[in-house]
C-alpha positions as CSV (number, residue, x, y, z in Angstrom):
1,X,174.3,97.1,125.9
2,X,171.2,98.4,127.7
3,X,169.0,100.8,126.9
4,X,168.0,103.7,128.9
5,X,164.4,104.8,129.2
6,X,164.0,108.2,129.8
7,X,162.3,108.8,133.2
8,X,158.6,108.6,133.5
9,X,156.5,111.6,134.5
10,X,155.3,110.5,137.6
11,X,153.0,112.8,138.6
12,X,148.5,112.3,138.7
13,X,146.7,114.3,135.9
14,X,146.1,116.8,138.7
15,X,149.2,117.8,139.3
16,X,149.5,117.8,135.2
17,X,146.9,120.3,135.0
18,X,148.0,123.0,137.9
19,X,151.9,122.2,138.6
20,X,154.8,122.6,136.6
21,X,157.5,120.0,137.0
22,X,158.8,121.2,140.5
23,X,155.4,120.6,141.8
24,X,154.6,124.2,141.9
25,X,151.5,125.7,141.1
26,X,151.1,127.5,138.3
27,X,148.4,129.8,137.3
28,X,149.5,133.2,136.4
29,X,153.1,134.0,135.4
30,X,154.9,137.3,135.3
31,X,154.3,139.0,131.7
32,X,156.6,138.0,129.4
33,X,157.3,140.2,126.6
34,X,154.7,139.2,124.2
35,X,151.9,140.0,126.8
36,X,153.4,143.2,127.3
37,X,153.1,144.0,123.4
38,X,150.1,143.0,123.7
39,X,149.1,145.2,126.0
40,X,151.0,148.1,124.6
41,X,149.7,147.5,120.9
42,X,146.3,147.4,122.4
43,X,146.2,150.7,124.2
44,X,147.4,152.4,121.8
45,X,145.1,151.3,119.2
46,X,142.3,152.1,121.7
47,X,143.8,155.6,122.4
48,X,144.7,156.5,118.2
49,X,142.8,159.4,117.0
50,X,143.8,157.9,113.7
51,X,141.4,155.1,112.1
52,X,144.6,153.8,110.2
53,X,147.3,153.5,113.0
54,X,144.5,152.2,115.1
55,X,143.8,149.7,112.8
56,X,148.1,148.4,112.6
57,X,148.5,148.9,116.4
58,X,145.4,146.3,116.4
59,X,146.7,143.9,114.1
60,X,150.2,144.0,115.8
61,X,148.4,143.7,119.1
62,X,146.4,140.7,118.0
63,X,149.7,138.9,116.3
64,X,151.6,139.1,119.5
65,X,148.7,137.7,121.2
66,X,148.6,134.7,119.2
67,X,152.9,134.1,119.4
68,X,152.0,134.4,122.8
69,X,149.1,131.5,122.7
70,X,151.1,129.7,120.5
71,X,153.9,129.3,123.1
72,X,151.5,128.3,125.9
73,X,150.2,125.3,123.5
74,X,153.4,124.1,122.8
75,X,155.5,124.8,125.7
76,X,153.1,125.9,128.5
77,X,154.1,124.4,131.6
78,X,151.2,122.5,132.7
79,X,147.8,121.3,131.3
80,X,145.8,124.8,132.1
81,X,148.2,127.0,131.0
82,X,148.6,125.1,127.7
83,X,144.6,124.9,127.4
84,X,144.4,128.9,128.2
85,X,146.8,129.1,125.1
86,X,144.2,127.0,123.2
87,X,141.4,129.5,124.4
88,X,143.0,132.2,123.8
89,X,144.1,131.4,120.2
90,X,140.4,130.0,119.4
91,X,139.1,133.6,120.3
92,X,142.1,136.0,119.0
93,X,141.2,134.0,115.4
94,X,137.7,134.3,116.3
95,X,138.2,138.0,116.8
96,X,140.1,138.5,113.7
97,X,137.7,136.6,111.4
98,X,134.7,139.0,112.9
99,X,133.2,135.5,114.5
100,X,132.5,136.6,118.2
101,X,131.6,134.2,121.1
């Protein structure tokens, strides 16, 4: 019986870094939901009158943010997109720990 080896990924660590696995380039995608929480959760905490709802819409904007850098890490579909996940999770924890860059 022989075994099967899954097919390589043939492409150069350039193509890795900007193009998904149809060789298209991929920089910006459409929001998905968690940006557009994000978003949301952000303006209204920046448009509260209230210090307390202000301060949950900010914690609910900043936990979305980081589901959202989370799945760029782990299933981002090339190299930059996964490293912008990176990034952004290194400053949303940053943010939340008052350690600014």
């Amino acid at each position: 019986m022989a075994l099967k080896h899954a097919p390589r990924d043939q492409r150069d660590l350039w193509d890795k870094i900007w193009r998904d696995h149809h060789g298209t380039v991929v920089l910006f995608q459409m929001p998905n939901a968690w940006l557009i929480a994000w978003i949301i959760f952000t303006l209204i905490s920046l448009l509260s009158s209230s210090k307390g709802a202000a301060n949950v819409f900010w914690w609910l904007s900043s936990g979305t943010l980081v589901i959202w850098a989370l799945l760029e890490v782990f299933r981002g579909v090339n190299y930059f997109r996964r490293a912008l996940g990176v990034v952004i999770l290194l400053m949303t924890i940053g943010s939340v720990f008052g350690i600014g860059l």
